[in-house]
C-alpha positions as CSV (number, residue, x, y, z in Angstrom):
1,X,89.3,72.5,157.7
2,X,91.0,75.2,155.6
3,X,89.7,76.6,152.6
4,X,91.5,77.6,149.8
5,X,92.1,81.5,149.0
6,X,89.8,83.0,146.5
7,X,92.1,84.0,143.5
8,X,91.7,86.8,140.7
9,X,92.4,86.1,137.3
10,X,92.2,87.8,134.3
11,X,91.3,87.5,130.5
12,X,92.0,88.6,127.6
13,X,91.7,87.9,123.6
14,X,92.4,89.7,120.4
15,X,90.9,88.5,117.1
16,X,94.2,87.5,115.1
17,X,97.9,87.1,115.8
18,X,98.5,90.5,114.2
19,X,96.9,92.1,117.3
20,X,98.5,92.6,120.4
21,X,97.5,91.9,123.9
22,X,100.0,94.9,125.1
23,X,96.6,97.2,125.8
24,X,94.8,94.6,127.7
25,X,97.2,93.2,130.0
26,X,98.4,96.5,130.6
27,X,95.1,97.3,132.0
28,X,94.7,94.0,134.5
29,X,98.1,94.6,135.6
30,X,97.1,97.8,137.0
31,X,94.2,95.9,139.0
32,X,97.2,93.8,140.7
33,X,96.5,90.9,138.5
34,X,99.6,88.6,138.3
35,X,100.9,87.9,134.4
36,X,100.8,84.2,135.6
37,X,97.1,84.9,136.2
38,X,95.9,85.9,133.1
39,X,94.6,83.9,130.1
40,X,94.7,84.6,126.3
41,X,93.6,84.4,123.4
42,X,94.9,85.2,119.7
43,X,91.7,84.2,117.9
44,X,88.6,85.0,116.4
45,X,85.5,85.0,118.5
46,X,83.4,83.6,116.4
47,X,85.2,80.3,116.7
48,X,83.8,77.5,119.1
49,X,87.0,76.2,120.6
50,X,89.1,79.5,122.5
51,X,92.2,77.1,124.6
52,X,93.0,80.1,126.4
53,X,89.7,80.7,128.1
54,X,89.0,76.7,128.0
55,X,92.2,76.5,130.1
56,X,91.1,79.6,133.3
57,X,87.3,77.8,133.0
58,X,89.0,74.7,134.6
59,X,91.0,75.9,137.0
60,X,88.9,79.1,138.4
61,X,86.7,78.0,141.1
62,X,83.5,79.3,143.5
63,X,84.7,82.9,144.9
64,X,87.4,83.5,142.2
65,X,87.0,86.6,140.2
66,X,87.7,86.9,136.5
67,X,88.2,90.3,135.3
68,X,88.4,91.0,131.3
69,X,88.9,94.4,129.2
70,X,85.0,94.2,128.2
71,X,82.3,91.3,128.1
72,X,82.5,91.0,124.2
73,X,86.5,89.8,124.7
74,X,85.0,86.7,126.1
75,X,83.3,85.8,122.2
76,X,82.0,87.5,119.4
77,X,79.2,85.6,118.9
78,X,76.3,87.2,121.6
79,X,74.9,83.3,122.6
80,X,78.0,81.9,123.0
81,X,79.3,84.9,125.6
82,X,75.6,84.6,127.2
83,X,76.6,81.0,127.6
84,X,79.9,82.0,129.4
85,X,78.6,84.2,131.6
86,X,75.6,81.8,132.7
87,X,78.4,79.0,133.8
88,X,80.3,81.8,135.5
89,X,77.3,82.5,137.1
90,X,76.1,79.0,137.9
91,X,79.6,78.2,139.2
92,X,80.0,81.4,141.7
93,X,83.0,82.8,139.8
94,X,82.3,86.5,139.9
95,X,83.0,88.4,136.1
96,X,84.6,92.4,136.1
97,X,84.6,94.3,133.2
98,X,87.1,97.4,133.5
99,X,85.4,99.1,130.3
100,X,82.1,98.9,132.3
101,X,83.8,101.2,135.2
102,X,85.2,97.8,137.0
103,X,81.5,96.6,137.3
104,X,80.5,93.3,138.5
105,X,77.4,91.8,137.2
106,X,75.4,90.4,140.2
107,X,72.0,89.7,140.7
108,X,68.8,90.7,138.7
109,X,69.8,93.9,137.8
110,X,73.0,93.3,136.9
111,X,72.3,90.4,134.8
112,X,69.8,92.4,132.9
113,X,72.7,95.0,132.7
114,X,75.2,92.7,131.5
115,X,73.0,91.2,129.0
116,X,72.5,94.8,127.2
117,X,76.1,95.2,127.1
118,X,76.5,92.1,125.5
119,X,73.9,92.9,122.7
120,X,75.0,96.4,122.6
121,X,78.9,95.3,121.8
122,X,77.3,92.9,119.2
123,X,75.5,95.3,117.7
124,X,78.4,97.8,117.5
125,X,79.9,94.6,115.5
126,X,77.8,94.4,113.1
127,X,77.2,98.3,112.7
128,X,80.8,98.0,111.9
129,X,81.1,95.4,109.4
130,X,77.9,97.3,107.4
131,X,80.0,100.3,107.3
132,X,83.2,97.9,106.2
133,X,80.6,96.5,103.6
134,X,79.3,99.9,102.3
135,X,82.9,101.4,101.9
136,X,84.1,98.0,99.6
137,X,80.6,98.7,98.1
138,X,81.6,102.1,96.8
139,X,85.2,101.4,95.9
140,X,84.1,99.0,93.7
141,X,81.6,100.8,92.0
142,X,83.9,103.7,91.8
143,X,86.5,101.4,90.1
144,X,83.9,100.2,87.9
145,X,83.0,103.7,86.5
146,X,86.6,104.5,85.7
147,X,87.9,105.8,89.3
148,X,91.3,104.5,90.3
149,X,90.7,103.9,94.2
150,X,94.2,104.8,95.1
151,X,96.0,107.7,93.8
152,X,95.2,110.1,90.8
153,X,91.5,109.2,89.3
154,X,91.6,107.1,85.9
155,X,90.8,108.5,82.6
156,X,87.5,107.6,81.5
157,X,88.1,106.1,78.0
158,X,85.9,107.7,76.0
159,X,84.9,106.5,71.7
160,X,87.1,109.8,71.1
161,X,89.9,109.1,73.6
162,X,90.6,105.6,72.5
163,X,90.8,106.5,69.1
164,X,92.7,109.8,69.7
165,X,95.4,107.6,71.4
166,X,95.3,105.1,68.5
167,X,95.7,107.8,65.8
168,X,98.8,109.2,67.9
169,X,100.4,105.3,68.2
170,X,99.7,104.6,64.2
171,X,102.0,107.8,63.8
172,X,104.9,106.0,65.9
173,X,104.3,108.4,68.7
174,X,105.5,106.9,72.2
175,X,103.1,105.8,74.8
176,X,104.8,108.1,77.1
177,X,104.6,110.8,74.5
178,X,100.9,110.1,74.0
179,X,100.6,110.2,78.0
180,X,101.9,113.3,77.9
181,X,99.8,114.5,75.1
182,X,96.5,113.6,76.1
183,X,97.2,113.8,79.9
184,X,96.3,110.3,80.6
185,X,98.5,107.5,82.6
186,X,100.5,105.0,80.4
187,X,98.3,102.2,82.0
188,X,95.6,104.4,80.4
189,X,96.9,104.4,77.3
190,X,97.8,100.7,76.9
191,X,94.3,100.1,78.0
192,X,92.9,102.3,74.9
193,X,95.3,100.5,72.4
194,X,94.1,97.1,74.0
195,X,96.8,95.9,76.3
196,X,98.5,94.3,73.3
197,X,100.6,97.2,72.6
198,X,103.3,97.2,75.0
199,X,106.5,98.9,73.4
């Protein structure tokens, strides 16, 4: 009886359809992985339902190899790539991650090792989105206490300042010339005089 060929396949995932795949399938195709061979993915890992990966799951078998960019590309969610890699396991299907240095997670020891890159890459995660978090954090109170958050600060409208500005505007000064005057943007200005002057 002949048996059938063990086959090497690759994976790959980016989390939305802005992102390319260019990088990643670069990379397999330089480990003689055919384009017909690899599986993708333009959606978020934290979702439950990923067709691309669904679809090589069902056709890789015992002695196939799956090779993806790095272990968090197969989910972003640390269980549910545990889960993955605990079928892969149970099923024979051997998993290489080329960020890892092409490493192959066999045995004891490398299951222990691929379970700390898994929570490492989740960790890196959510490092990242408390750094996202902080930096919206300080926009907005920047914003807040009078700082534009793109382009030339805004003028802090002071008791003195809005009533400057109103003097200047009851003397059928322009809001440009009042701009001008009291060096503040015309958005500025209209602010002081309320937003209801808009001539």
């Amino acid at each position: 009886m002949t048996t059938t060929p063990s086959k090497h396949f690759g994976y790959i995932r980016v989390s939305t359809v802005a992102q390319t795949l260019d990088r990643q399938t670069d990379a397999l195709a330089t480990k003689g992985i055919s384009a017909d061979d690899i599986y993708s993915d333009k959606i978020s890992g934290a979702r439950e339902s990923r067709p691309g990966l669904d679809a090589l799951l069902k056709v890789a078998r015992a002695g196939d190899t799956i090779t993806v960019h790095s272990l968090d590309r197969l989910g972003r969610s640390t269980l549910h790539v545990m889960q993955t890699l605990a079928d892969l396991e149970e099923r024979e299907i051997k998993l290489v991650s080329l960020k890892d240095g092409d490493q192959t997670y066999t045995g004891a020891t490398g299951k222990f090792m691929r379970d700390m890159m898994v929570l490492v890459a989740q960790w890196e995660r959510e490092m990242n989105r408390e750094r996202v978090a902080e930096a919206r954090a300080a926009r907005a109170a920047r914003a807040t206490s009078g700082e534009q958050v793109a382009g030339r600060p805004r003028t802090a409208l002071t008791a003195e300042k809005i009533a400057a500005v109103r003097k200047r505007r009851a003397a059928k000064q322009s809001v440009a010339e009042i701009a001008l005057i009291e060096k503040m943007s015309r958005a500025s200005v209209y602010r002081a005089l309320g937003g209801a002057d808009k001539s």
